[in-house]
C-alpha atoms as an extended CHARMM CRD file, in Angstrom:
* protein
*
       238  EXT
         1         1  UNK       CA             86.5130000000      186.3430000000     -154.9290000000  PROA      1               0.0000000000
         2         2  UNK       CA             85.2510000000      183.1020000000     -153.7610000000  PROA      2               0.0000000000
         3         3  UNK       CA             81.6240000000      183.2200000000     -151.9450000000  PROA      3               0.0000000000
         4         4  UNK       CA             81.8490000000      182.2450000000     -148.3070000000  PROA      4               0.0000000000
         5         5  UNK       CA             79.0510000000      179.4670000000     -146.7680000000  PROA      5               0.0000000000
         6         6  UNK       CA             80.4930000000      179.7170000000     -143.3350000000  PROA      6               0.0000000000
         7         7  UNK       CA             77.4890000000      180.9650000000     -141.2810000000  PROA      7               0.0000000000
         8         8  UNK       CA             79.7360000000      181.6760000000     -138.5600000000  PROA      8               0.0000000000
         9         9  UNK       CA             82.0010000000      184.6620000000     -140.5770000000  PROA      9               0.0000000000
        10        10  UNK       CA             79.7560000000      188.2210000000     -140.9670000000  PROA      10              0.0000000000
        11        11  UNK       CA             79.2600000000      189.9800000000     -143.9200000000  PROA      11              0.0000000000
        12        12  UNK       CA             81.1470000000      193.1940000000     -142.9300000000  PROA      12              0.0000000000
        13        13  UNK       CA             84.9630000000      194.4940000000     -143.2010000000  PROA      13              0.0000000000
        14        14  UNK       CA             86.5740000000      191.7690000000     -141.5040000000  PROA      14              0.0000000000
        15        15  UNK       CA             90.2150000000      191.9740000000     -142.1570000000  PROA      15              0.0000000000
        16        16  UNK       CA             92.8280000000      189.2040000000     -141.4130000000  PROA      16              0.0000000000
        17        17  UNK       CA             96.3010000000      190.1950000000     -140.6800000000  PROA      17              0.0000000000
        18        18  UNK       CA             99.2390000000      187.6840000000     -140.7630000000  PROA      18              0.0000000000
        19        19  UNK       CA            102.5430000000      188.4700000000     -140.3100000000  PROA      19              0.0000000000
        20        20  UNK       CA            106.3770000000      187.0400000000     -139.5840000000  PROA      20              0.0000000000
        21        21  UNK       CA            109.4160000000      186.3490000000     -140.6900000000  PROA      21              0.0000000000
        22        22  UNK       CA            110.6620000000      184.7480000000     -143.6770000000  PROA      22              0.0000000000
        23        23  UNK       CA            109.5660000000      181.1660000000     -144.4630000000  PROA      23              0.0000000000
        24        24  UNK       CA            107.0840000000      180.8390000000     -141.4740000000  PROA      24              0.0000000000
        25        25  UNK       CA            104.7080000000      179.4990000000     -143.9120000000  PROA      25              0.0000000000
        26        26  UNK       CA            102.5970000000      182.8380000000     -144.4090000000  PROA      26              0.0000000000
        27        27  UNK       CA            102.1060000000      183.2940000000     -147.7670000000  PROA      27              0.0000000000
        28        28  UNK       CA            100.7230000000      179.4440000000     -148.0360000000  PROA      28              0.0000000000
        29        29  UNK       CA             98.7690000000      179.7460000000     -144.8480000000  PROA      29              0.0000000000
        30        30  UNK       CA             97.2960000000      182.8500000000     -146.1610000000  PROA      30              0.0000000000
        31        31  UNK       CA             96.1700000000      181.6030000000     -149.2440000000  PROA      31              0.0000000000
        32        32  UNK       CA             94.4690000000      178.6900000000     -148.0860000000  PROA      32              0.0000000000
        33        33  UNK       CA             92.9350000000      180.8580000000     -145.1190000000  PROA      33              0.0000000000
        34        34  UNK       CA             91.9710000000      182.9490000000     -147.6980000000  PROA      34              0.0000000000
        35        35  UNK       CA             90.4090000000      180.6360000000     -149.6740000000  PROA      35              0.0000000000
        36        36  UNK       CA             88.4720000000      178.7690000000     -147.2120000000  PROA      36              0.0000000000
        37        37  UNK       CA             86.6240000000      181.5990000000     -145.7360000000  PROA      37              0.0000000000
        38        38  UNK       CA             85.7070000000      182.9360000000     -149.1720000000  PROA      38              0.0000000000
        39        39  UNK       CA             88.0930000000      185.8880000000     -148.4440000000  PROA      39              0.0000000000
        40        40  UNK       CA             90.2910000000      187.9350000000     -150.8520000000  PROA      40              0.0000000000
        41        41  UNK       CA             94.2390000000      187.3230000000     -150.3780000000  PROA      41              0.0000000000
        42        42  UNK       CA             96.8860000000      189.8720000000     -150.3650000000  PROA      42              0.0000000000
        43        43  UNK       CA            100.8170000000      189.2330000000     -150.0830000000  PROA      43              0.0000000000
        44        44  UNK       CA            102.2030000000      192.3490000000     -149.5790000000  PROA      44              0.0000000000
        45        45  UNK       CA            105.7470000000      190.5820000000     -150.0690000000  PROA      45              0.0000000000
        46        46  UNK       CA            105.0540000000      190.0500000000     -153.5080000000  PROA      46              0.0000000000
        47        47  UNK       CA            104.6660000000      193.9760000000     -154.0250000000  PROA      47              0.0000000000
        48        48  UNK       CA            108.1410000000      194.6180000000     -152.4750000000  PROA      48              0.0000000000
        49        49  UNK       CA            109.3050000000      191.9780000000     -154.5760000000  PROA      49              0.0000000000
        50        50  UNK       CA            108.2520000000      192.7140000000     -157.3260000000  PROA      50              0.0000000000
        51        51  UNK       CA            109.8440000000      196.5170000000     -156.6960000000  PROA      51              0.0000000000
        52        52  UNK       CA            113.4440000000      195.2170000000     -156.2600000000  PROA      52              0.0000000000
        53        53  UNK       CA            113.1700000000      193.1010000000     -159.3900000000  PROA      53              0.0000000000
        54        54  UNK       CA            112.2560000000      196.0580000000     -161.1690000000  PROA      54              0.0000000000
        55        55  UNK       CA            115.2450000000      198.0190000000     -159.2840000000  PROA      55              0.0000000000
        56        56  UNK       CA            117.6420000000      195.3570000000     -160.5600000000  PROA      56              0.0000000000
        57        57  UNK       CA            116.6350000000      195.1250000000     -163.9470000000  PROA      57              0.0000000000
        58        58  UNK       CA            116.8840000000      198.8100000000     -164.2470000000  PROA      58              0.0000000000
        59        59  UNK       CA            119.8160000000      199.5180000000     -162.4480000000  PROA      59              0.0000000000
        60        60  UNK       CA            118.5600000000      201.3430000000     -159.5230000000  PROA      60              0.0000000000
        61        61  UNK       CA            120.3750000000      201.7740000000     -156.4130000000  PROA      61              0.0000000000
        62        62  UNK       CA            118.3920000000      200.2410000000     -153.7650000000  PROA      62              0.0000000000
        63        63  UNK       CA            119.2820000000      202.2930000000     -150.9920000000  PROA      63              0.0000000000
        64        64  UNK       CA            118.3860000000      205.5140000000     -153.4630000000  PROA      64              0.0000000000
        65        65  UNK       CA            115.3140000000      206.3220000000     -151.2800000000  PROA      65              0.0000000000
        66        66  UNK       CA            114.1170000000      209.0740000000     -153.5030000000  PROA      66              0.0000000000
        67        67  UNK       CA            114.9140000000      207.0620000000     -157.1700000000  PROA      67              0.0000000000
        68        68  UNK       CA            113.3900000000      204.1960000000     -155.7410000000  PROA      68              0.0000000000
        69        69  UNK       CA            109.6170000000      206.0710000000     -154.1950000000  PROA      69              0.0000000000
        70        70  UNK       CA            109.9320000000      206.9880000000     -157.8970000000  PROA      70              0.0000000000
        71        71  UNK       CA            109.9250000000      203.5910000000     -159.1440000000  PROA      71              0.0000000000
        72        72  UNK       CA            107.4930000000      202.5700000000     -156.8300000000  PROA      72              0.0000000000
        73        73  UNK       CA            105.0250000000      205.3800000000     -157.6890000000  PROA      73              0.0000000000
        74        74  UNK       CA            105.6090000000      204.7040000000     -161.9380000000  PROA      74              0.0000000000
        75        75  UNK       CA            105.5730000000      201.1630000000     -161.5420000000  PROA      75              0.0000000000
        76        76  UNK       CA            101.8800000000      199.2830000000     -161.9770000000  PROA      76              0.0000000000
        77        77  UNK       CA            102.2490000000      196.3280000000     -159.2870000000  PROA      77              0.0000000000
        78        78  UNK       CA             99.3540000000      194.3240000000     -159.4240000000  PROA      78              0.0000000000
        79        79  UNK       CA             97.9350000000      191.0400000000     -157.6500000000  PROA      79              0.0000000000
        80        80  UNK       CA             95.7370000000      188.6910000000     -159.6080000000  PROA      80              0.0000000000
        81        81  UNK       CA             94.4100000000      186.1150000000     -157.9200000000  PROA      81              0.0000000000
        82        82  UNK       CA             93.8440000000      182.5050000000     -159.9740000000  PROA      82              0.0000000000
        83        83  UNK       CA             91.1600000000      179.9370000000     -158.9990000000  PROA      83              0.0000000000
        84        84  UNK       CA             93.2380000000      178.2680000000     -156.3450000000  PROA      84              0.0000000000
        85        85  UNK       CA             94.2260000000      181.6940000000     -155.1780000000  PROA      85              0.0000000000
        86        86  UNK       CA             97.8920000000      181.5160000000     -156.2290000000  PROA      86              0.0000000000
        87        87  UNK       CA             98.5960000000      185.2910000000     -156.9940000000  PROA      87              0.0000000000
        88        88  UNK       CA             99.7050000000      185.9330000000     -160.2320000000  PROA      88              0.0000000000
        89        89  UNK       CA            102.3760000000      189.1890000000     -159.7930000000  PROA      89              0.0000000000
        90        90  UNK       CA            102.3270000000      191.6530000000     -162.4830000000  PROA      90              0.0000000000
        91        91  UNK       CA            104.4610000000      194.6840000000     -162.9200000000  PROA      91              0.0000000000
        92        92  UNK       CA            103.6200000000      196.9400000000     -165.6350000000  PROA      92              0.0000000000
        93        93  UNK       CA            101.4700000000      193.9840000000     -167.5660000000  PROA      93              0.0000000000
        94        94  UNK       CA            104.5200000000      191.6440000000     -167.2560000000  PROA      94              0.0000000000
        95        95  UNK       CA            103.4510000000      188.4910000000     -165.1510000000  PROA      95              0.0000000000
        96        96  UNK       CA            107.1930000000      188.3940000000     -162.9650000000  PROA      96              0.0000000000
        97        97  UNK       CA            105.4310000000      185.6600000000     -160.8850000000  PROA      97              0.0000000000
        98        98  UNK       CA            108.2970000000      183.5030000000     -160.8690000000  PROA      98              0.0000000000
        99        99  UNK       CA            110.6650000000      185.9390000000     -161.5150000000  PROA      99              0.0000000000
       100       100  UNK       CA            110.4120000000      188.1510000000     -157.6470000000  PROA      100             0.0000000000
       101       101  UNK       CA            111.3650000000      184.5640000000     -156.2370000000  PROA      101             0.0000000000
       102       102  UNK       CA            114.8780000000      184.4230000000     -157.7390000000  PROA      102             0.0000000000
       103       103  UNK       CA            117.5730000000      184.5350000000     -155.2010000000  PROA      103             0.0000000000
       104       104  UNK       CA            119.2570000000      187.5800000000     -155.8060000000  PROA      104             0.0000000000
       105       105  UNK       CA            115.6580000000      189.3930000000     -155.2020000000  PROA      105             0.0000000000
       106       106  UNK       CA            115.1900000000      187.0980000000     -151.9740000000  PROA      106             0.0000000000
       107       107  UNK       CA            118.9850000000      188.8800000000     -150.6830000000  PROA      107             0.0000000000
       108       108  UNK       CA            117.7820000000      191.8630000000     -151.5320000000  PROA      108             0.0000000000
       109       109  UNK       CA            114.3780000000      192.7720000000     -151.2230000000  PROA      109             0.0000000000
       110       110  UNK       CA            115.2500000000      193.5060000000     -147.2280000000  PROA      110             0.0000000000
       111       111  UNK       CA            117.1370000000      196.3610000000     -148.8530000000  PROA      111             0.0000000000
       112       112  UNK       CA            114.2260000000      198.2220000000     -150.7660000000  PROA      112             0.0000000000
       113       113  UNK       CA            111.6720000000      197.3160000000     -147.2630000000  PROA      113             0.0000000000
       114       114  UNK       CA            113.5200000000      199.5160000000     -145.2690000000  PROA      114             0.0000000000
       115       115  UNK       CA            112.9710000000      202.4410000000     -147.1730000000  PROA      115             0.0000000000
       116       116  UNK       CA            110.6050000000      204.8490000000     -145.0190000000  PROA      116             0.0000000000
       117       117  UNK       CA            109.3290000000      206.5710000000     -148.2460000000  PROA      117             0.0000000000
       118       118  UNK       CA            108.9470000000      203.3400000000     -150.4580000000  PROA      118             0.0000000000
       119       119  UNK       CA            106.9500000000      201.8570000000     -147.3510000000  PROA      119             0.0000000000
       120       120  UNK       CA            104.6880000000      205.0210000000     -147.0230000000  PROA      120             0.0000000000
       121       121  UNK       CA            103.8280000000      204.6310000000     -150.5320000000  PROA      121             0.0000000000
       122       122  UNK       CA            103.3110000000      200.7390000000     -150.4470000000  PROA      122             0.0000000000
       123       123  UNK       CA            100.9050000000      200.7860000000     -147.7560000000  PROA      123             0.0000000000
       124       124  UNK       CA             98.6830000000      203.7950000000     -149.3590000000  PROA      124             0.0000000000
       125       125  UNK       CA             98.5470000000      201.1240000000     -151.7270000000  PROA      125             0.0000000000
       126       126  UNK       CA             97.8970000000      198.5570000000     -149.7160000000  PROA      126             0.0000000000
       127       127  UNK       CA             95.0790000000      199.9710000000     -147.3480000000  PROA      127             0.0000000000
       128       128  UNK       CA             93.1160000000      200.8170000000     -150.4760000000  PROA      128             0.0000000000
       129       129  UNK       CA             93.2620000000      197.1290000000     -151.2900000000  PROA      129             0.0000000000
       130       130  UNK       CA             91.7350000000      195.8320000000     -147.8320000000  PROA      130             0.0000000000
       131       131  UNK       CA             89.1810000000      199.4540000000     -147.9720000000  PROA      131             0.0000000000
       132       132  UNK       CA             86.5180000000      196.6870000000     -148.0560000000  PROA      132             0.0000000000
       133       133  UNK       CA             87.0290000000      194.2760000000     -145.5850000000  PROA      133             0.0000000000
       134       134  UNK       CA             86.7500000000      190.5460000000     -146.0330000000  PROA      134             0.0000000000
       135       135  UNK       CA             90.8200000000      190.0390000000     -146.9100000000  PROA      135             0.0000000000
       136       136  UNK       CA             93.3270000000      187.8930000000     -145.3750000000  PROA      136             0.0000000000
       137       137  UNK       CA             96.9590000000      190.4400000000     -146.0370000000  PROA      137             0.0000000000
       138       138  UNK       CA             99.9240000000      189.1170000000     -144.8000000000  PROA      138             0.0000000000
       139       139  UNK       CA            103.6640000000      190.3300000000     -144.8000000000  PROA      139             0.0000000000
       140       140  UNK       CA            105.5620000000      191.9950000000     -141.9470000000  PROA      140             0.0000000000
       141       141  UNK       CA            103.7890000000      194.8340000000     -140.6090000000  PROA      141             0.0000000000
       142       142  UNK       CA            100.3650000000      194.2410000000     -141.3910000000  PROA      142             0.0000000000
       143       143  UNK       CA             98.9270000000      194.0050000000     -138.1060000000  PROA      143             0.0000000000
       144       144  UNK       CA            101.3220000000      196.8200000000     -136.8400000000  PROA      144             0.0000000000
       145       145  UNK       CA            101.3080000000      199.5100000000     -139.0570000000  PROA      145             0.0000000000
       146       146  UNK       CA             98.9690000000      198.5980000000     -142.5490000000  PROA      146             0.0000000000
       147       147  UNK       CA             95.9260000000      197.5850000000     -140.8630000000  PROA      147             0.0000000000
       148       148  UNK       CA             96.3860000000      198.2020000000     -136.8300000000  PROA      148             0.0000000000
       149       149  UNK       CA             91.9810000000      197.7720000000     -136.4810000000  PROA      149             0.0000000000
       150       150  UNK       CA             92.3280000000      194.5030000000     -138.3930000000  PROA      150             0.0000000000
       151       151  UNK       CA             90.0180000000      192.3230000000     -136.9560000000  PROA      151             0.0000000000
       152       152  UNK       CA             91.8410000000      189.0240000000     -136.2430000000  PROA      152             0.0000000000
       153       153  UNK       CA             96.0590000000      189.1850000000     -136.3380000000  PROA      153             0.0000000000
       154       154  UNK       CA             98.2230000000      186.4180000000     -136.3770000000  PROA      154             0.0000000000
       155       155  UNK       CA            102.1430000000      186.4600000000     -135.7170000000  PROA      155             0.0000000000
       156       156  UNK       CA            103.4060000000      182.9660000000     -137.3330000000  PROA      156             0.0000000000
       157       157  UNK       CA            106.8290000000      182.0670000000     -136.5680000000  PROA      157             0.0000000000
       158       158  UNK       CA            108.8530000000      178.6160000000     -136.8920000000  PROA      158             0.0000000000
       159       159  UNK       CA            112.3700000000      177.6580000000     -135.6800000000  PROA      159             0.0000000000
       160       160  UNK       CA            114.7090000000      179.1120000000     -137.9810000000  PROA      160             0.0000000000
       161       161  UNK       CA            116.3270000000      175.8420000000     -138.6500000000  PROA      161             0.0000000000
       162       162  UNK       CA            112.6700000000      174.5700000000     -139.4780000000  PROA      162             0.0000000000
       163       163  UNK       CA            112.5640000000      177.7400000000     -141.6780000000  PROA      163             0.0000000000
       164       164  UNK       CA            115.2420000000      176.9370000000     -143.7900000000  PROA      164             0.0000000000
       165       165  UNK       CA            114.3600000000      173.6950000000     -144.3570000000  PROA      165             0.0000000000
       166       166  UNK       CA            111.0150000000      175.0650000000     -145.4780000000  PROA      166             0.0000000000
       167       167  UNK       CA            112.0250000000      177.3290000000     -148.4250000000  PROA      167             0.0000000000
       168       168  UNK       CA            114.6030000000      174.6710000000     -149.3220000000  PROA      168             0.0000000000
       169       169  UNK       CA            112.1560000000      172.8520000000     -150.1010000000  PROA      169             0.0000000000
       170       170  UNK       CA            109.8040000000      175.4350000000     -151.8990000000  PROA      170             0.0000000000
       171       171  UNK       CA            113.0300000000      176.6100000000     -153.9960000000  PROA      171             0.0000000000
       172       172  UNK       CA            113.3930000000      173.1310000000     -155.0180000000  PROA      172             0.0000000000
       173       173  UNK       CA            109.8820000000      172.6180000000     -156.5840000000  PROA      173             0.0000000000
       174       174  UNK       CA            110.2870000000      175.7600000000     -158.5050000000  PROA      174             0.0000000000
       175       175  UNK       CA            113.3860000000      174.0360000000     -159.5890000000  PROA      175             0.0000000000
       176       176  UNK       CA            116.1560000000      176.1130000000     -157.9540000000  PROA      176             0.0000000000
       177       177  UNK       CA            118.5780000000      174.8600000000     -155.1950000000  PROA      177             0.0000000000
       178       178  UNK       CA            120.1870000000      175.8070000000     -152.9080000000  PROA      178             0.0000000000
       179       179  UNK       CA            122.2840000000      175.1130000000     -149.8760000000  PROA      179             0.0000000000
       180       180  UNK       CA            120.6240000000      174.7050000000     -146.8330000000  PROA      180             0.0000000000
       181       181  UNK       CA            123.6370000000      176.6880000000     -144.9780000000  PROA      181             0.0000000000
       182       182  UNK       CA            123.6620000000      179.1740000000     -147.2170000000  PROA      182             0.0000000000
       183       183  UNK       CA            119.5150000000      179.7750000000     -147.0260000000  PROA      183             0.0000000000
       184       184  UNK       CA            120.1910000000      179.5570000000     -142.6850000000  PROA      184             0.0000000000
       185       185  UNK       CA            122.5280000000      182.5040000000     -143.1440000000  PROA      185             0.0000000000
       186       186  UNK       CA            119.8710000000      184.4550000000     -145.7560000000  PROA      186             0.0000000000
       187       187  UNK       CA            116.9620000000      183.9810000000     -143.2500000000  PROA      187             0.0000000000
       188       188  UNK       CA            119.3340000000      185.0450000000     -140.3510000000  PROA      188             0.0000000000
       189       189  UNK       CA            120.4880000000      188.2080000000     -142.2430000000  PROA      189             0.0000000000
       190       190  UNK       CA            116.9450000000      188.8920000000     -143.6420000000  PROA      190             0.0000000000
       191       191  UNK       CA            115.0580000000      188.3860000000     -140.0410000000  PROA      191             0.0000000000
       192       192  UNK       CA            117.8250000000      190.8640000000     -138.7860000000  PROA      192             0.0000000000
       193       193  UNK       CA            117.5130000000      193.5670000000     -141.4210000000  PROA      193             0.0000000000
       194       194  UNK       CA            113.6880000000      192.8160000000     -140.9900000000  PROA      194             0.0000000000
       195       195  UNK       CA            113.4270000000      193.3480000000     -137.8390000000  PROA      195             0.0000000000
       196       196  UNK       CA            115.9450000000      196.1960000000     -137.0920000000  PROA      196             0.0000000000
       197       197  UNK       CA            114.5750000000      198.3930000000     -139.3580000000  PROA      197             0.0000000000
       198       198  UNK       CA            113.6740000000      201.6810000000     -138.1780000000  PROA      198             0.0000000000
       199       199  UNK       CA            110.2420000000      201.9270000000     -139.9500000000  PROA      199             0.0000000000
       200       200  UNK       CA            107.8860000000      199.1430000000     -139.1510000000  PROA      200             0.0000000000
       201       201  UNK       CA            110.2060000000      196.7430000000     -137.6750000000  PROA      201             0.0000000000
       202       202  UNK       CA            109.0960000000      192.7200000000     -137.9480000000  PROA      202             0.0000000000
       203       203  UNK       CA            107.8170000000      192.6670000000     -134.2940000000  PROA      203             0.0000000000
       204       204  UNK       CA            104.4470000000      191.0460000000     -133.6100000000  PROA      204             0.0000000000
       205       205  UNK       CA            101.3620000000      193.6200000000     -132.8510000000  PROA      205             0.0000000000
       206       206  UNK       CA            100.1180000000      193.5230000000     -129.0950000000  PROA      206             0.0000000000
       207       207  UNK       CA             96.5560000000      192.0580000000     -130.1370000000  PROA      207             0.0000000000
       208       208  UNK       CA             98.1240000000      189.7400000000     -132.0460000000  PROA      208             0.0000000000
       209       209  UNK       CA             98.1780000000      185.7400000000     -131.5530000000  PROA      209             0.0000000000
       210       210  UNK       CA            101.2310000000      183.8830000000     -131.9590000000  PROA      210             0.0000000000
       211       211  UNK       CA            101.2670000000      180.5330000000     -133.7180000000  PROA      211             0.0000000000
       212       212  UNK       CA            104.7310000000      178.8030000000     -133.6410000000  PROA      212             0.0000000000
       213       213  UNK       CA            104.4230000000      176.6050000000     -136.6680000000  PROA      213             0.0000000000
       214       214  UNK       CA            107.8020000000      174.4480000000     -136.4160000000  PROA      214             0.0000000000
       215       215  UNK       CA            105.9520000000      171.2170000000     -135.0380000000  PROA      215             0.0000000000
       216       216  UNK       CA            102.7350000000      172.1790000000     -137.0500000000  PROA      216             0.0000000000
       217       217  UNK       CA            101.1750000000      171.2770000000     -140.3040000000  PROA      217             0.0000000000
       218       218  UNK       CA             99.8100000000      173.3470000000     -142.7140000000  PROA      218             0.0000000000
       219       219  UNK       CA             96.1610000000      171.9920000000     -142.3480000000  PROA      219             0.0000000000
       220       220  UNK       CA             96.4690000000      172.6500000000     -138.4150000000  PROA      220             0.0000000000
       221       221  UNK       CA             97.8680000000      176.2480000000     -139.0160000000  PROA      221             0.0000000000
       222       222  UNK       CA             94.7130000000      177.0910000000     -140.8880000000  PROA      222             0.0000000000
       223       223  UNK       CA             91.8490000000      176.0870000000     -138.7770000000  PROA      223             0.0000000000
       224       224  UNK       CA             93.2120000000      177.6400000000     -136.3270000000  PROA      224             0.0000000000
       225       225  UNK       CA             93.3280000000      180.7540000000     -138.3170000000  PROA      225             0.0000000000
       226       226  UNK       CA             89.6560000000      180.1190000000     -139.4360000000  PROA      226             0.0000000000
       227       227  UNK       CA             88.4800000000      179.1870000000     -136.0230000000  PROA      227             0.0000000000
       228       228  UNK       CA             89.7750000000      182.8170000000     -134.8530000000  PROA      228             0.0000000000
       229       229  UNK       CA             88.0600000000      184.1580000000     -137.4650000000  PROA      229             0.0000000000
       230       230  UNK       CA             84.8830000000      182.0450000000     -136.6200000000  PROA      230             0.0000000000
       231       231  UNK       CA             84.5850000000      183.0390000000     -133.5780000000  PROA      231             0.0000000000
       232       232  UNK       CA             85.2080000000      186.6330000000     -133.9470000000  PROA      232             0.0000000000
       233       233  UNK       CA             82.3020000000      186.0330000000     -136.2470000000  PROA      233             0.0000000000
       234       234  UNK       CA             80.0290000000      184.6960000000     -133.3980000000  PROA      234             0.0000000000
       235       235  UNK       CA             80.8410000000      187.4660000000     -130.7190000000  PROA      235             0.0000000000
       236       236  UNK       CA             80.1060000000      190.2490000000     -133.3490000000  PROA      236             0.0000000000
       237       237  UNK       CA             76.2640000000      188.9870000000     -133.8500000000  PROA      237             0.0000000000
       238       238  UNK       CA             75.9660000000      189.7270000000     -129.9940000000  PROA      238             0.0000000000
């Protein structure tokens, strides 16, 4: 973890909890959040990812609730942040980085989130990671369900149009395309199956701010983010 010079941000178990639906920009705005408040960054996609990968390659019915906890529970999913505080995803020692953002685990990692059992067990996993504070965690129920006292929570959202266009584009650099009608009808399925979902539906958290990102740039996205954070910092040293 990066050390933080922002007099501003305390020294205790701040938590930062982003969430929305797919390509809102999360995971990027995270990580640069992240790294400019000296923070530790946790995409709790990448985990669910990195589940259904292993569920495809070994032939495991994803709507098997109790084969796939199983999985879950055997399976070592780790998150190892590099310098610029890309996460590299493991899964039993094998780095699947690129691997958990194939299409056919994009169409189906909806499948293994809505598993009540397979959620339970992800966010055991998942509070231990944030047990000490100073984290930005982001996914789709972080502020609702994995860490409801998180200090500062975020709900980014874009246009889905603006969406689509987005991960289009992100595809493309890691060389893979695909057609922009086809991704509008993957986020439209995803936000539904996302947000339908009897445990932990995608829904933003009361206390949460919303940040519609569509006409926004990156840059702006995060200082807002850190000014939150700032001044959260400044009202707890009263």
């Amino acid at each position: 973890m990066s050390n933080c010079n922002n007099g501003n941000i305390p020294k205790t178990k701040i938590s930062v909890a982003i969430d929305g639906p797919s390509g809102a920009g999360k995971s990027t705005v995270a990580r640069l959040a992240a790294k400019k408040l000296g923070f530790l960054y946790v995409d709790t996609g990448a985990m669910y990812r990195a589940l259904t990968l292993e569920a495809l390659k070994n032939g495991v019915d994803l709507y098997d609730e109790q084969r796939m906890t199983k999985l879950a529970q055997k399976s070592k999913i780790t998150l190892d942040p590099d310098e610029n505080n890309f996460l590299r995803v493991f899964v039993n020692g094998e780095d699947v980085t690129d691997k958990i953002r194939q299409p056919e685990v994009s169409r189906s990692v909806s499948y293994t989130a809505r598993l009540p059992k397979v959620r339970e067990y992800m966010v055991s996993q998942q509070r231990l990671m944030a047990k000490h504070g100073r984290i930005v965690m982001e996914g789709r129920d972080i502020g609702t369900v994995v860490l409801p006292n998180a200090e500062v929570k975020v709900f980014l959202t874009a246009s889905q149009p603006t969406r689509a266009r987005r991960r289009q584009r992100q595809l493309a650099n890691e060389n893979v395309y695909v057609n922009l009608e086809q991704l509008n009808q993957e986020i439209a399925t995803r936000d539904y199956l996302d947000s339908s979902r009897i445990t932990a539906p995608l829904v933003p958290a009361q206390d949460a701010k919303v940040i519609d990102s569509s006409s926004l740039s990156v840059e702006q996205v995060v200082e807002l983010i850190v000014k939150k954070v700032k001044l959260y910092g400044k009202q707890s040293f009263r």
